[in-house]
One Martini backbone bead per residue (centre of mass of N, CA, C, O) as a GRO file, in nm:
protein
  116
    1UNK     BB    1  -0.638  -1.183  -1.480
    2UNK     BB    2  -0.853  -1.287  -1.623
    3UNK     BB    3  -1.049  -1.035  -1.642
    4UNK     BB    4  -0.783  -0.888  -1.761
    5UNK     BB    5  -0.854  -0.998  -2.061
    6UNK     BB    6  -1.115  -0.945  -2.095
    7UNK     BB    7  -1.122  -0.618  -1.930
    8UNK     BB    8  -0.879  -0.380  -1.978
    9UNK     BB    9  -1.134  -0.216  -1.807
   10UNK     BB   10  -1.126  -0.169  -1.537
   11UNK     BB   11  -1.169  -0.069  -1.249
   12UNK     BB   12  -1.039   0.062  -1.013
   13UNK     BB   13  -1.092  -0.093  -0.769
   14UNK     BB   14  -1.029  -0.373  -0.882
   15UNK     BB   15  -0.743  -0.327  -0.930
   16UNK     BB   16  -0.661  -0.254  -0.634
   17UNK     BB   17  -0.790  -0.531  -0.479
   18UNK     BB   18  -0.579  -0.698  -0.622
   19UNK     BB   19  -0.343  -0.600  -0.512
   20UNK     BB   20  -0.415  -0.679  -0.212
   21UNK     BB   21  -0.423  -0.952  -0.273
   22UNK     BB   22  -0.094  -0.970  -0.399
   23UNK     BB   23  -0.028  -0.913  -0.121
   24UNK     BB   24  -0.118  -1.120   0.069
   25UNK     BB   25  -0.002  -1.306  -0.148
   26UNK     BB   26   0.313  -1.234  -0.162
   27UNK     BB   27   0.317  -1.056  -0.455
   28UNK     BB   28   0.488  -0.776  -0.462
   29UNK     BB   29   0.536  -0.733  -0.811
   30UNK     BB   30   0.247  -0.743  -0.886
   31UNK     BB   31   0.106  -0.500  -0.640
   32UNK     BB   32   0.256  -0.302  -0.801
   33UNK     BB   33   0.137  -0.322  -1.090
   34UNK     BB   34  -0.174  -0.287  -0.999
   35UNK     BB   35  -0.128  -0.047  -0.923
   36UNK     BB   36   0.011   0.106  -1.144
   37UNK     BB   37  -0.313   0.080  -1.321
   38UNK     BB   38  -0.513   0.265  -1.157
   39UNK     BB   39  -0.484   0.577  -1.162
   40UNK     BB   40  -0.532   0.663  -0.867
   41UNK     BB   41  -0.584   0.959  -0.612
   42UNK     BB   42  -0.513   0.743  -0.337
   43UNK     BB   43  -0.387   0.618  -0.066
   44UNK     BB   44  -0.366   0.332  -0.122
   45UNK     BB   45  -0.165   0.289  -0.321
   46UNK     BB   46   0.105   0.403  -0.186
   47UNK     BB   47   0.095   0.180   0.029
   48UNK     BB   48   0.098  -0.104  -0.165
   49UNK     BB   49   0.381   0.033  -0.268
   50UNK     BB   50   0.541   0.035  -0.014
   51UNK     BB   51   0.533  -0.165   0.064
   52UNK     BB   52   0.613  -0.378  -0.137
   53UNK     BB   53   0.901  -0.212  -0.127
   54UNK     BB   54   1.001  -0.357   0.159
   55UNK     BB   55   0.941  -0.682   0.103
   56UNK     BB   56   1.187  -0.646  -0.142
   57UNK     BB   57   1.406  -0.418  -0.038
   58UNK     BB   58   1.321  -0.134  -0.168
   59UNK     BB   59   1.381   0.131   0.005
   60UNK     BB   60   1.436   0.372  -0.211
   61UNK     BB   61   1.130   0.361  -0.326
   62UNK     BB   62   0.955   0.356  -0.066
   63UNK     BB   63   1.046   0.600   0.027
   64UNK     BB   64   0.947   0.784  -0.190
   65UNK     BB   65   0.673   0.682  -0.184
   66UNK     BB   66   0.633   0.826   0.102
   67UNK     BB   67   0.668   1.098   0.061
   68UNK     BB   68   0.494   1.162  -0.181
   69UNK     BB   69   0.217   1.065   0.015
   70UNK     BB   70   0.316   1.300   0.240
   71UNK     BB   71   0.219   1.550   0.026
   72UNK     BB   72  -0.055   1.444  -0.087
   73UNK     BB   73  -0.147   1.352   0.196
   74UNK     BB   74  -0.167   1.534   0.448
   75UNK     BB   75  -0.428   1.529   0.582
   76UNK     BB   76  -0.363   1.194   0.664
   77UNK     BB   77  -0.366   0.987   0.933
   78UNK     BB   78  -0.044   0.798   0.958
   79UNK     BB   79  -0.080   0.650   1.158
   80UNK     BB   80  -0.218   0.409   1.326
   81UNK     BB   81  -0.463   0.466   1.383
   82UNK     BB   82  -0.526   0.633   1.101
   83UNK     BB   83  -0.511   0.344   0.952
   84UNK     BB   84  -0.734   0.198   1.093
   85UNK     BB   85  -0.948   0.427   0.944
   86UNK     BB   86  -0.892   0.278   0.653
   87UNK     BB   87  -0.895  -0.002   0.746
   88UNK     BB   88  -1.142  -0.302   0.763
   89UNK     BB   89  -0.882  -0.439   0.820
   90UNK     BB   90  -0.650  -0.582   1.016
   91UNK     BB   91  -0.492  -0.798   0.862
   92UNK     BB   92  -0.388  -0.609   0.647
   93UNK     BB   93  -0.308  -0.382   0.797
   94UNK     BB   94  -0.053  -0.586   0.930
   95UNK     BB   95   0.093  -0.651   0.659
   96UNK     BB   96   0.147  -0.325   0.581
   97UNK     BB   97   0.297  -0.266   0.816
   98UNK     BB   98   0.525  -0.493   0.774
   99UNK     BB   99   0.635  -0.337   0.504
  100UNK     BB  100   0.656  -0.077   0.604
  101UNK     BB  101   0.885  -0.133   0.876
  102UNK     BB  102   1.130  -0.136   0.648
  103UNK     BB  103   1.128   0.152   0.684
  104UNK     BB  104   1.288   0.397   0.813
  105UNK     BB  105   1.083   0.648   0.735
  106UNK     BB  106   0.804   0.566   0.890
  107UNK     BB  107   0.878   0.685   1.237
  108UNK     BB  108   0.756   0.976   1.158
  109UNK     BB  109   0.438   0.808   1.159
  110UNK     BB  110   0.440   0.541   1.240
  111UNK     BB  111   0.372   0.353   1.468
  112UNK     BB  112   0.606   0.067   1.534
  113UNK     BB  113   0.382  -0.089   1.784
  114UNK     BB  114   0.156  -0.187   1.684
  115UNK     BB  115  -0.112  -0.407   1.820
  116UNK     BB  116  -0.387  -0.642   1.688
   0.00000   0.00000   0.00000
């Protein structure tokens, strides 16, 4: 919060990576203000936007929000596999799992029991 206080334009992924620290750091209604900051067509954004609102309880949010990036990137695979190719840690993958999870429309895409 203090960068963007100092440099109101910091970039994209800069952005990006602080929503995800505070997906980290269960702060799940900040993690979603900085993702929709980042303004970047990232499969990133929308994963860690439906993410916390799984964990905010926010279903058709998160539902809206997985449609809508099941759409926009059909070509990337959104199963669990194919999301730990996208993910270089385990630890966060498992986290963003954890609130993909509360979608019930998840299990459409995401096998509901991978284990890291």
């Amino acid at each position: 919060e203090k960068a963007a206080k100092i440099n109101s334009h910091l970039p994209w992924w800069q952005i990006l990576s602080y929503s995800y620290f505070l997906y980290h750091r269960e702060l799940y209604r900040d993690a979603l203000r900085w993702a929709d900051r980042s303004f970047k067509s990232i499969v990133w954004v929308p994963l860690v936007k439906a993410a916390s609102f799984g964990q905010l309880g926010q279903i058709e949010n998160g539902m809206v929000t997985l449609e809508q990036m099941k759409k926009q990137f059909a070509f990337e695979d959104l199963s669990a596999d194919g999301l730990k190719r996208i993910f270089s840690s385990d630890k966060i993958l498992k986290e963003i799992l954890e609130g993909l999870r509360k979608l019930p429309y998840i299990f459409f895409f995401v096998m509901p029991m991978m284990i890291l």
